[in-house]
C-alpha positions as CSV (number, residue, x, y, z in Angstrom):
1,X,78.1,-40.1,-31.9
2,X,75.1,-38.1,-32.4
3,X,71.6,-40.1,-33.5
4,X,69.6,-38.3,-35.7
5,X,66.4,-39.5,-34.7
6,X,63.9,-38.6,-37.9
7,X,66.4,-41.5,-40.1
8,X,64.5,-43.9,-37.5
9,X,61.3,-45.1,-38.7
10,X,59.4,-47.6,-36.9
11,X,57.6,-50.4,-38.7
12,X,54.0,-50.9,-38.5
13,X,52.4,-52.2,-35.2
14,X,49.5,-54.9,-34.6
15,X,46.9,-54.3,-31.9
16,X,45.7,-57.0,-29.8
17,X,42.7,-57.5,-27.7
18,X,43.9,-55.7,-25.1
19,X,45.5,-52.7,-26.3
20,X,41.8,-52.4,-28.2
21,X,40.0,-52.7,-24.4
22,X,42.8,-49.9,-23.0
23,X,41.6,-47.5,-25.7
24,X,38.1,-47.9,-25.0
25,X,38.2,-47.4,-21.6
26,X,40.3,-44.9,-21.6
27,X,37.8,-42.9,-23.7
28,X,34.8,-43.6,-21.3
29,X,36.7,-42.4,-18.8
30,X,37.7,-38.9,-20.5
31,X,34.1,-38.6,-21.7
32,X,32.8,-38.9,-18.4
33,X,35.3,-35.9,-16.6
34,X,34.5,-34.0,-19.7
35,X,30.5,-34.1,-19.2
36,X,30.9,-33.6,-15.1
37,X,32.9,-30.3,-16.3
38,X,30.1,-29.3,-18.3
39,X,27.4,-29.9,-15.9
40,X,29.5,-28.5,-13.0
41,X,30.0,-25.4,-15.0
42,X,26.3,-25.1,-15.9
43,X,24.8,-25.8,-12.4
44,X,27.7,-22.9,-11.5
45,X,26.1,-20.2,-13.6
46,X,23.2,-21.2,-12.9
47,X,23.8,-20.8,-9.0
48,X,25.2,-17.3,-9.3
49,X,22.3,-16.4,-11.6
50,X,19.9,-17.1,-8.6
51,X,22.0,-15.6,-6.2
52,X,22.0,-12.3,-8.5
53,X,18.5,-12.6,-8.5
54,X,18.1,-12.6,-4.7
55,X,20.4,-9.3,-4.2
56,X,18.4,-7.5,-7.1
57,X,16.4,-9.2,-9.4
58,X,16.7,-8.1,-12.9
59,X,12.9,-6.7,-13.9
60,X,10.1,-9.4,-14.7
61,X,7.4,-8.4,-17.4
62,X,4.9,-7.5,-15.1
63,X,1.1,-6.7,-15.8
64,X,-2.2,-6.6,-13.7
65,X,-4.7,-9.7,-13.9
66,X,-7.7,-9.0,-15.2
67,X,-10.8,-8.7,-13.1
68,X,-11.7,-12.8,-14.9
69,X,-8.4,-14.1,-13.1
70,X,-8.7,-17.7,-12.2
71,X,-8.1,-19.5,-8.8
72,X,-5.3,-21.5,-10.6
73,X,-3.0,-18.1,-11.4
74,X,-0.4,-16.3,-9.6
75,X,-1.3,-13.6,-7.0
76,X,-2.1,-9.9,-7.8
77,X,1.1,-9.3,-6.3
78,X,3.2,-12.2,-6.7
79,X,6.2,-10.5,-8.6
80,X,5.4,-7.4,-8.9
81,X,7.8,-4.6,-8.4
82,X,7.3,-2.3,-5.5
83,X,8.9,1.3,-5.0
84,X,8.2,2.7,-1.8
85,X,9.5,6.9,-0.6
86,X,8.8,7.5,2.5
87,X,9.5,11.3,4.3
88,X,10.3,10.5,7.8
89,X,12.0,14.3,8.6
90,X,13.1,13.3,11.9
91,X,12.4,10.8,15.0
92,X,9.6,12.3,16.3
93,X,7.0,10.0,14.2
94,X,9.2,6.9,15.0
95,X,7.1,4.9,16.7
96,X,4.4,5.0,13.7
97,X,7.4,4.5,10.9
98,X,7.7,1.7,12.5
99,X,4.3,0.5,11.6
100,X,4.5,1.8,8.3
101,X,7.3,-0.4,7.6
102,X,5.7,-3.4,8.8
103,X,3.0,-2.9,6.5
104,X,5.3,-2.7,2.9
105,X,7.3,-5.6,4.6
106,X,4.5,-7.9,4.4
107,X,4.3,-7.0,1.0
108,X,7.6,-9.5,0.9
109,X,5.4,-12.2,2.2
110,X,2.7,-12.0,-0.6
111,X,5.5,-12.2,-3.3
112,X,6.1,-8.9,-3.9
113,X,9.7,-7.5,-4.7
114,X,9.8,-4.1,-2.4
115,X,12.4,-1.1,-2.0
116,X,12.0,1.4,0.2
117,X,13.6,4.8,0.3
118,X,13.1,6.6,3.3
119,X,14.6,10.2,3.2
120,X,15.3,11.8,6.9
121,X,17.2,14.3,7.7
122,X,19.3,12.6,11.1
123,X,21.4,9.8,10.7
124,X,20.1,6.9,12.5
125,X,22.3,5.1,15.5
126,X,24.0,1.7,14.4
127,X,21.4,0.3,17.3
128,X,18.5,1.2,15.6
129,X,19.4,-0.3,12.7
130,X,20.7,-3.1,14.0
131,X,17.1,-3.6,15.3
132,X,15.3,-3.4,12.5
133,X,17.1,-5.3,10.4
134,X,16.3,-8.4,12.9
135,X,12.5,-7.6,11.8
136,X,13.2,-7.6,8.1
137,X,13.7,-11.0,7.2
138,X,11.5,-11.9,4.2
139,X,10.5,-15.7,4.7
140,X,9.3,-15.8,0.7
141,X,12.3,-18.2,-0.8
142,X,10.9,-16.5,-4.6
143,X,13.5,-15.2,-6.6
144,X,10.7,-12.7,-6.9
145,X,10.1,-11.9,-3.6
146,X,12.3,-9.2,-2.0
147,X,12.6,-6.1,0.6
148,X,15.4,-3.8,1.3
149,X,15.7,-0.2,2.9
150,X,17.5,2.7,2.0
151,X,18.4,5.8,4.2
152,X,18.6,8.8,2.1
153,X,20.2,11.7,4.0
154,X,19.2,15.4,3.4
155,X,20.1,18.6,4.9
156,X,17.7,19.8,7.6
157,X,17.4,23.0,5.5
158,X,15.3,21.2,3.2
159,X,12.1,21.4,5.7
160,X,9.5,20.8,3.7
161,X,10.7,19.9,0.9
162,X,12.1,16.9,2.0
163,X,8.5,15.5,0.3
164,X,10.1,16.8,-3.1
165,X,13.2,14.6,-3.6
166,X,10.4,11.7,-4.5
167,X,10.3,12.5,-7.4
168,X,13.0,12.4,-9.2
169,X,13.5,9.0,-7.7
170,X,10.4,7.6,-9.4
171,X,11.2,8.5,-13.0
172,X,15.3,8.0,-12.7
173,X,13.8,4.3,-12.0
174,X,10.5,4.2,-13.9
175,X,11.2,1.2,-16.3
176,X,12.7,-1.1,-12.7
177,X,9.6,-1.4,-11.3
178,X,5.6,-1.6,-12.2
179,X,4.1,-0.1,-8.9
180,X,5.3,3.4,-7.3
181,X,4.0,4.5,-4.0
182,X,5.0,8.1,-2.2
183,X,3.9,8.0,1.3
184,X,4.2,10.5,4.8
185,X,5.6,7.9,7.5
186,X,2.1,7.9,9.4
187,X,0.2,5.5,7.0
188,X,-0.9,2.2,7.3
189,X,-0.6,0.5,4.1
190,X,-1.0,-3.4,3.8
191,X,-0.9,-5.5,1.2
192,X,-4.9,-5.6,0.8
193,X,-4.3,-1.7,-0.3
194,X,-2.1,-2.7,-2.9
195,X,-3.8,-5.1,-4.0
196,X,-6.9,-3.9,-4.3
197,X,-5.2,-0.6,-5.9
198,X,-3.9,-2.7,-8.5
199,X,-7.4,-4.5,-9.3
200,X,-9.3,-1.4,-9.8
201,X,-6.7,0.1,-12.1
202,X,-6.7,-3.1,-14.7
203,X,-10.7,-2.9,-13.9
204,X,-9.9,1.0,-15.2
205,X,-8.3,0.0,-18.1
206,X,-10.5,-3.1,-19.3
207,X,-13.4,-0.3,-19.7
208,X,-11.6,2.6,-20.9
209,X,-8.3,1.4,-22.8
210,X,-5.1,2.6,-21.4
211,X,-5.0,6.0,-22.7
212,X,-8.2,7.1,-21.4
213,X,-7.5,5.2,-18.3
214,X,-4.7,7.5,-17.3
215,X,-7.0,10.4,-16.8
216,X,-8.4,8.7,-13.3
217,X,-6.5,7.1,-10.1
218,X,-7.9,5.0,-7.8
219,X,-7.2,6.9,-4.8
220,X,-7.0,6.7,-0.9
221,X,-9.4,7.6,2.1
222,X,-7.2,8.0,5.8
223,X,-9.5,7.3,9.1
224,X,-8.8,7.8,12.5
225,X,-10.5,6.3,15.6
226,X,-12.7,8.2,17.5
227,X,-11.6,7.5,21.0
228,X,-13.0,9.4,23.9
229,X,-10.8,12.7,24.6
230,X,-11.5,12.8,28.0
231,X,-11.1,9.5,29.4
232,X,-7.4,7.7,30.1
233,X,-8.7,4.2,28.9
234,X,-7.6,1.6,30.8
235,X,-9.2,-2.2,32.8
236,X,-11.9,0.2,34.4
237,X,-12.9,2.4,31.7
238,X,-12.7,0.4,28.4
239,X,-15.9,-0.3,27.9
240,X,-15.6,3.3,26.7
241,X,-14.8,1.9,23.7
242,X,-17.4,-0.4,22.6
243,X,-18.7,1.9,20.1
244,X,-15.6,3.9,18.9
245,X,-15.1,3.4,15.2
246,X,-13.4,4.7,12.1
247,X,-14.2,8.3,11.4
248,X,-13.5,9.8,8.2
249,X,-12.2,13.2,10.2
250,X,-11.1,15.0,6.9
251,X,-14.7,14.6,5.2
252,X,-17.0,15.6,7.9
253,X,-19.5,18.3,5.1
254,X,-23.0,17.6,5.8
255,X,-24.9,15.8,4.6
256,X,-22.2,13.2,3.6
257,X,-23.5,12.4,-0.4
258,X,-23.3,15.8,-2.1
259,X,-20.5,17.5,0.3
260,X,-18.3,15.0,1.3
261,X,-18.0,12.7,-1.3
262,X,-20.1,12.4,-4.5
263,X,-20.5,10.2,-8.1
264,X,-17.6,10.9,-10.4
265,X,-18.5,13.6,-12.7
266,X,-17.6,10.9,-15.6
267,X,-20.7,8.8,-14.2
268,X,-21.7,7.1,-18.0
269,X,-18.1,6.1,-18.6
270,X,-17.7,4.5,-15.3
271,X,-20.9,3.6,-13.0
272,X,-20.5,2.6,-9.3
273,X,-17.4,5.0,-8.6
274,X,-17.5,7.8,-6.5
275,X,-14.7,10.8,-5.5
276,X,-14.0,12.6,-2.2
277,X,-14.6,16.3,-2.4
278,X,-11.5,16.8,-0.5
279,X,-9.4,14.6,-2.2
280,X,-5.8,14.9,-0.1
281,X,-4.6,11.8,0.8
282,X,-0.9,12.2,2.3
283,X,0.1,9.5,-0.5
284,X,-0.5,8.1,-3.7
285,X,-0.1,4.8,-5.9
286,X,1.2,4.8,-9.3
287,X,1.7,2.4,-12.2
288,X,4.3,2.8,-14.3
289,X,2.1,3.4,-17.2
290,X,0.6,6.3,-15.1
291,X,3.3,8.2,-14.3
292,X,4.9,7.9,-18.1
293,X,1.3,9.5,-19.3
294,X,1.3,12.0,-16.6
295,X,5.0,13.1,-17.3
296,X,3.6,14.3,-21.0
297,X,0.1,15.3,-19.7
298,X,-0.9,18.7,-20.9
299,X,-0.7,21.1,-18.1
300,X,0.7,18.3,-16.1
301,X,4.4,17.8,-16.1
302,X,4.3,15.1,-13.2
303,X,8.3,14.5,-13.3
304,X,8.9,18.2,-13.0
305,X,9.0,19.2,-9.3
306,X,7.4,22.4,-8.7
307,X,5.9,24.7,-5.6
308,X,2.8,24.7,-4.6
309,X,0.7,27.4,-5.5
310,X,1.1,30.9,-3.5
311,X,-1.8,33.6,-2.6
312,X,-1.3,36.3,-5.0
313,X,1.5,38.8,-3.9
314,X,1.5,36.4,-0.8
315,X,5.0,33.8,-2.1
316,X,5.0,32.6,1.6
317,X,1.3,31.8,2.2
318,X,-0.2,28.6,0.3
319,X,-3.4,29.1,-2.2
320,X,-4.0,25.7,-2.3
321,X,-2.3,23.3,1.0
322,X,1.3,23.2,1.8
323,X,4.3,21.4,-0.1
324,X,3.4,18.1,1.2
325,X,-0.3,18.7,0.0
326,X,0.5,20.0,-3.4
327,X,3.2,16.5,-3.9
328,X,0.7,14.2,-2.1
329,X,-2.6,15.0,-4.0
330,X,-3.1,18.4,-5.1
331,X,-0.6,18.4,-8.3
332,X,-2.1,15.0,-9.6
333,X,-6.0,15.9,-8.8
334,X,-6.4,19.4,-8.9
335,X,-8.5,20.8,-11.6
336,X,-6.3,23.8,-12.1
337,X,-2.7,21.5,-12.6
338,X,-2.9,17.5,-13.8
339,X,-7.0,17.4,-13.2
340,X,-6.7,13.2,-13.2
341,X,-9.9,12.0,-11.3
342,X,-9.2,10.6,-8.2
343,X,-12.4,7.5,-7.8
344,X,-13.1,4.8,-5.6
345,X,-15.1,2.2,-6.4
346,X,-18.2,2.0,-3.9
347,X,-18.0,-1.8,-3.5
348,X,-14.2,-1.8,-2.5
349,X,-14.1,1.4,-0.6
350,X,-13.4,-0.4,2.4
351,X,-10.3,-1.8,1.4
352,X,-8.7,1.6,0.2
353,X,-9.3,3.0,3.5
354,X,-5.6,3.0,5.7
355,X,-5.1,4.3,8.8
356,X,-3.7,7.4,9.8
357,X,-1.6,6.6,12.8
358,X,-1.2,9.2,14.7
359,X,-5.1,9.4,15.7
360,X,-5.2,13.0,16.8
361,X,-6.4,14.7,13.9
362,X,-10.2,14.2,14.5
363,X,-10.2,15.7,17.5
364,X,-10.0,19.1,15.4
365,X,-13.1,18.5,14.0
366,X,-15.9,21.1,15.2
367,X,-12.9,23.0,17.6
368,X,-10.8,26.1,16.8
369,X,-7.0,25.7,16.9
370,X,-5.5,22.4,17.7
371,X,-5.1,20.1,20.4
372,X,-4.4,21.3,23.5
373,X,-4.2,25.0,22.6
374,X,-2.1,26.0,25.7
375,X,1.3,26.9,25.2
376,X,3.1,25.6,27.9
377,X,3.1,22.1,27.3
378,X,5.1,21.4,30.2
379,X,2.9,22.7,32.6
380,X,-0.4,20.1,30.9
381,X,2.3,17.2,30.8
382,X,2.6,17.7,35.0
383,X,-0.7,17.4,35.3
384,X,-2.6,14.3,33.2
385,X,-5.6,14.5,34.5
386,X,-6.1,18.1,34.0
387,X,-5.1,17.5,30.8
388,X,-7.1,15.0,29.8
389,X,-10.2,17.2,31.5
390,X,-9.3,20.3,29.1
391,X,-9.1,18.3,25.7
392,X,-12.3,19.0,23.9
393,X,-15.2,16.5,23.6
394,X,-15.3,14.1,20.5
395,X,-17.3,16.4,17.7
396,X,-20.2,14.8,16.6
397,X,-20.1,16.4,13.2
398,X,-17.9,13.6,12.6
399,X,-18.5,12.0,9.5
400,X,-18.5,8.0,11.0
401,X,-17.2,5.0,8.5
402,X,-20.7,3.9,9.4
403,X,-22.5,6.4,8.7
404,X,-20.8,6.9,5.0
405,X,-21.4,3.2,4.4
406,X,-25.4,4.0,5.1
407,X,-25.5,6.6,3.0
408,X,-23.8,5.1,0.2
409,X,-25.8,2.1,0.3
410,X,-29.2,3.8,0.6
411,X,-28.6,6.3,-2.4
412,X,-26.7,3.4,-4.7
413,X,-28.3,0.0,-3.2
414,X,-25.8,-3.1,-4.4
415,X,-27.2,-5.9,-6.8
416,X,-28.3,-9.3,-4.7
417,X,-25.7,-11.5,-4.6
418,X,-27.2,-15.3,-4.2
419,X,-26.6,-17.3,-3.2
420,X,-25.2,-14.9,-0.8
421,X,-21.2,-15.2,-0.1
422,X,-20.5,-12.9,2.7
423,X,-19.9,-13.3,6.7
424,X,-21.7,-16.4,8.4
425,X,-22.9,-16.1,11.8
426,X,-24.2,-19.1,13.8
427,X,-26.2,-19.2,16.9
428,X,-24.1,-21.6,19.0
429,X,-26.2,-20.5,22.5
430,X,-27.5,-22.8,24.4
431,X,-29.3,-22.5,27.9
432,X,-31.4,-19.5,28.7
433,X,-29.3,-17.4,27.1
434,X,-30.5,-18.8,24.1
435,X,-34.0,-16.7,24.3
436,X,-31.8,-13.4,24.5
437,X,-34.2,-11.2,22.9
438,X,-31.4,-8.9,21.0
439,X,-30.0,-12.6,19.8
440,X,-33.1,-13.8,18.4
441,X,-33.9,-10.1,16.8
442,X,-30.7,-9.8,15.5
443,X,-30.2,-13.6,14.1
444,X,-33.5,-13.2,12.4
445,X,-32.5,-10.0,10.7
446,X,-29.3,-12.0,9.7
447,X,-31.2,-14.4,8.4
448,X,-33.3,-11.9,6.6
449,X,-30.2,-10.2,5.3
450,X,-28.8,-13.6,3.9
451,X,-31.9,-14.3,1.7
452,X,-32.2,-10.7,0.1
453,X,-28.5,-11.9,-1.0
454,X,-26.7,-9.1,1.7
455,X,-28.9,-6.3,0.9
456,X,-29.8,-4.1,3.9
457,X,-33.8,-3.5,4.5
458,X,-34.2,0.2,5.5
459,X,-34.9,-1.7,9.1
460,X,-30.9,-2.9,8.7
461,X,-29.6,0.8,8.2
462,X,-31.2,2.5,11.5
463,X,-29.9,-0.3,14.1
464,X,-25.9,0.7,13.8
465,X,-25.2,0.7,17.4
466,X,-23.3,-2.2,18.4
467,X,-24.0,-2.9,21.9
């Protein structure tokens, strides 16, 4: 017989004590696995946020202190976003790209967030990479913080217009990042350049307003070392080198104020900044701001990539530098094309000074051709020391990182700063040495220097020689 369940209708039931206790635990207990879920869920998305963040952080609103930044706030370059191109055309510069990349890599360390593109034209062995990537472990646990490297292969039949592809790359990316920076592979950048690029451009802005600000650029000044030519330096001869120092080899007009570098013409919008007359730099820095008001500049057209100017009825001879000149400095500062005003500021020129690796160009300097000028180069590399005879003697037309910084100073003296809050030296001699008369001279010029609040006396800016 079949039992048709729905006629059965059970009567009503009485809970207990216990059947009450059941229920209530048995509700604690689902509450609790439901929150865990919860929390494990959240913690989850959380996690694969951060990780996300590390591989590519999406873009954090970005802007430049201003020049009253406290102590208390976040580095000048803690977070910002850094996009480096570098031309590296081949391996015959390798050993200074390596520096090169050192220097934006330390940028991860300060907090910055920092991709480079390197475009080359070989494809690089598995070991060299390999190598490199041991060196490029950011220790900066920040979300923010970041480096990576990207090989961008071209055809060798680019040549010099490798410099070109740059370009494009900024403004394809312009809203990812707030600092651009298009470099040759031979420059020493750190992250005091950066830094102090980034100050003077908010210092730029606080006076003039953005839009005015983007007609000027805080530019770049390359050095060299002025080593001996004709000397092999090593434990016997380095005391060659006690006075070698940086020489501006690219701005050697005399006399320096006037020919090599001068006041910016827009003197009673901006006091205290000056310009180089020859403003090539082999680089530049660029906000994002910048390059969006130099892409619809009048005359300008920054995003476009164009040749560089040609001698009339002459298409293979430059009017005005080579490709790498015209993409580096003379499309963005040249009067006749985007005419922004490169300045430095006289008080930080120092610190926008970077080092051009390679150290051979100054040997040009006061010498027709280049280097070496024979033209078998095997012949000079069998025979050093005849080599090293025949290389032309240091030029003394020079212009010396010293003697710019004299001439600056002694046409635009600097305010006193007291109490004064630059280098300490202390006389820690003891014994005879103690009466050394070029110590007691020089610790009571120091001393002198210190109360005038670090302003030279005319006394200060004839004794440059070191030793």
């Amino acid at each position: 017989m079949r039992v048709n369940s729905s006629s059965i209708r059970p009567g009503p039931r009485c809970f207990n004590l216990k059947d009450i206790f059941l229920v209530l635990i048995s509700s604690v207990l689902t509450a609790y696995v439901i929150l865990n879920v919860l929390i494990f869920q959240e913690h989850s998305d959380n996690s694969h946020e951060v990780s996300r963040n590390n591989q590519h952080p999406s873009v954090a609103p970005f802007s430049l202190p201003t020049a009253t930044t406290t102590a208390q706030e976040a580095s000048i370059l803690d977070g910002a976003r850094i996009l480096v191109a570098i031309v590296a055309y081949d391996f015959s510069q390798a050993p200074h790209l390596e520096e090169v990349l050192d220097g934006y890599f330390d940028l991860c360390a300060a907090g910055s967030w920092v991709d480079v593109v390197i475009y080359s034209t070989i494809a690089w062995p598995v070991a060299y990479i390999d190598m490199l990537n041991t060196r490029f472990h950011c220790a900066n646990t920040s979300p923010r913080a970041g480096f990576t490297i990207n090989i961008h292969l071209k055809s060798p039949d680019t040549r010099l217009h490798l410099v070109d592809f740059h370009r494009e790359l900024f403004y394809e990316n312009l809203e990812d990042y707030s600092l651009f920076i298009y470099t040759e592979d031979d420059i020493r950048v750190s992250p005091r350049t950066v830094a102090t690029y980034l100050f003077e451009t908010r210092r730029v802005i606080e006076k003039l307003g953005p839009e005015k600000a983007s007609d000027f650029n805080v530019g770049i000044v390359r050095y060299e070392y002025n080593y001996p030519s004709n000397i092999i330096i090593d434990d016997g001869t380095r005391h060659a080198t006690q006075n070698v120092t940086r020489v501006y080899w690219e701005h050697s007009w005399q006399p320096p104020i006037g020919k090599s570098v001068d006041i910016i013409p827009q003197e009673d919008i901006l006091p205290g900044y000056i310009h180089m007359s020859n403003h090539h730099q082999g680089m530049y820095l660029a906000t994002q701001d910048l390059l969006r008001a130099w892409k619809d500049r009048s005359g300008c057209e920054f995003n476009v990539i164009k040749n560089r100017p040609s001698a009339k009825g002459k298409p293979y001879q430059p009017a005005e530098g080579t490709q790498r000149v015209w993409m580096s400095s003379q499309q963005l500062y040249g009067n006749r094309h985007c005419n922004v005003q490169q300045l430095l500021p006289m008080e930080s020129f120092g610190a926008l000074t970077v080092l051009h690796l390679p150290n051979k160009n100054y040997r040009r300097v006061g010498h027709k051709g280049r280097l070496g000028g024979s033209k078998d180069k095997q012949k000079e590399l069998e025979d050093i020391s005849a080599m090293q005879a025949a290389l032309p003697v240091v030029s003394s037309q020079l212009l010396t990182a010293m003697q710019l910084h004299i001439a600056l100073r002694a046409k635009w003296p600097p305010k006193p700063q007291l109490p004064y809050k630059g280098i300490v030296m202390q006389d820690q001699v003891e014994g005879k040495q103690s009466n050394d008369p070029l110590l007691v001279q020089r610790m009571k010029d120091y001393r002198a220097y210190v109360e005038r609040g670090g302003v030279m006396s005319n006394k200060d800016m004839e004794n440059t020689v070191l030793a």
